[in-house]
N, C-alpha and C positions, 0 to 999 in steps of 0.2 A: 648568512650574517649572524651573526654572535649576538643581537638583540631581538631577535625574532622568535617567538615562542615556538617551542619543538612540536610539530605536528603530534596529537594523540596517536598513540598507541593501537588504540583497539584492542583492550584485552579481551580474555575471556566473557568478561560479565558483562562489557559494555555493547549496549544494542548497536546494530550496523544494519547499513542498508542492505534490506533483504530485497526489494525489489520497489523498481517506480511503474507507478500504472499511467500511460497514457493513453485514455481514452480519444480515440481519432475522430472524424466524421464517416459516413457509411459508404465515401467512397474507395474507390483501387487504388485511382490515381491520388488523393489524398493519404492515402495510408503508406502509397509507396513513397511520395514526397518527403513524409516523416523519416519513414527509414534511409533513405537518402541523405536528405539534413541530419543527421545521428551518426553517418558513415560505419555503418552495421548492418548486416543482416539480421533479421530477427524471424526467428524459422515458426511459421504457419502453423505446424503440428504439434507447440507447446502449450497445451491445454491445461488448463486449471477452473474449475468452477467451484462457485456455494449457488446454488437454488434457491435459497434464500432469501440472500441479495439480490436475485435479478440478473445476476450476470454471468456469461463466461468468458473470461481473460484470455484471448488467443492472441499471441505478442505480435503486436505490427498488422495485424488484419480487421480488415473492417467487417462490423457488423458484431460486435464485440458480448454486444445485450438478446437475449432472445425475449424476456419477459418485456412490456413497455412499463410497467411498474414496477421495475426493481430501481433501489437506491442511485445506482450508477445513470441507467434510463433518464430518471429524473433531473439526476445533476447536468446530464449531456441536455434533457430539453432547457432546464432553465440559463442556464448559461454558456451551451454551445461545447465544441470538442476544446482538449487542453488536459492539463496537471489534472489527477481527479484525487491520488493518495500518494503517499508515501509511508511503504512501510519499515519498522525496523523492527530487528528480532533483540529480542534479549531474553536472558535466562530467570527472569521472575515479575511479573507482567503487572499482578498485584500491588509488590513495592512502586513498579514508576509510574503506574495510572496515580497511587494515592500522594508519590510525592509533585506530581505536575497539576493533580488537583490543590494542595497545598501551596502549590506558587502560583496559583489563581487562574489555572490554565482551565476552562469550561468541557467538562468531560461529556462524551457519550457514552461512555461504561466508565462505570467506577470500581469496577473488579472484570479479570479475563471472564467471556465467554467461550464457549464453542465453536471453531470456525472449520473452517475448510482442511484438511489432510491430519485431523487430531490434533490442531493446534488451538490453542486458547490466545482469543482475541481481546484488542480494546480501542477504541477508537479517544483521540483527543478531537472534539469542532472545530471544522477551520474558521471561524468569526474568529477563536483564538490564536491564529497561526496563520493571516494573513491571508487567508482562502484556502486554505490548501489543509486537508483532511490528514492525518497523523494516525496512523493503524499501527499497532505493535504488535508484535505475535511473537508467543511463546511454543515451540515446540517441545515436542516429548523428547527425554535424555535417549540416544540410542538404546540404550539397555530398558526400555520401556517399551521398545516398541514391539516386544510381545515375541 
C-alpha cells in the first residue's frame, strides 16, 4: 500500500539482529519442544561461551549454564526459562550506549566492554525495555582481525 511506511533499510551502520538468546529449561524434551515450535533446527555443536558470565550458549540444547552463579543462571532461577537477551551489532557501540542513555534508557555499561570473540560489549537493563535485556556488540573491522 502507498501509505505504509517503507520497511528500513538496514544499512551499513545500523545495528541488526545478531542473534536471540533463548535460554530453555534443563530438559530434552523441553528444549526439543522449542525447536519444534520455532520449525528449525538448531545444531547442538554451535558453541559460544564468556566464563564470565556464567554461561555457555549452545543453540537449542539444554543445560546451557555450567557456572550456577553466572548472570544467565541467575536470571533462569529468578524467573524461570524464556527471552533472556537480545543482541544487535552495530559498528560504534559507544555512540548508541551514550545516545539511549540520553533518551533515558537505564544502562548497564555506559561505554563497550570486552566480551566474547574480541567484541566489545554493552548491555541496556531490561526494567528499560520491558524485561527483556538489550546487548549490543561491536566487532572488530575485518582488517583488524590480525
Amino acid at each position: 500500500m502507498a501509505d505504509e511506511p517503507e520497511a528500513p533499510t538496514g544499512g551499513q551502520d545500523a545495528p541488526r539482529a545478531e542473534d536471540v538468546i533463548k535460554e530453555v529449561a534443563r530438559t530434552d524434551d523441553e528444549a526439543g519442544g522449542i525447536v519444534r515450535a520455532h520449525r528449525y533446527l538448531l545444531p547442538n555443536d554451535s558453541l559460544a561461551g564468556d566464563p564470565r558470565q556464567g554461561a555457555r550458549v549452545e543453540a537449542g540444547a539444554a543445560g546451557t549454564t555450567r557456572q550456577d552463579q553466572g548472570a544467565i543462571a541467575k536470571f533462569i532461577a529468578a524467573r524461570g526459562p524464556g527471552l533472556h537477551h537480545v543482541a544487535l551489532k552495530t559498528p560504534d557501540i559507544d555512540a548508541v550506549l551514550s545516545e539511549l542513555g540520553q533518551a533515558g534508557l537505564p544502562l548497564i555499561d555506559h561505554r563497550g566492554r570486552p566480551g566474547s570473540r574480541r567484541a566489545l560489549i554493552g548491555f541496556v537493563h531490561p526494567k528499560g525495555l520491558g524485561g527483556v535485556l538489550a546487548h549490543f556488540v561491536q566487532r572488530p573491522a575485518p582488517s583488524d582481525s590480525g
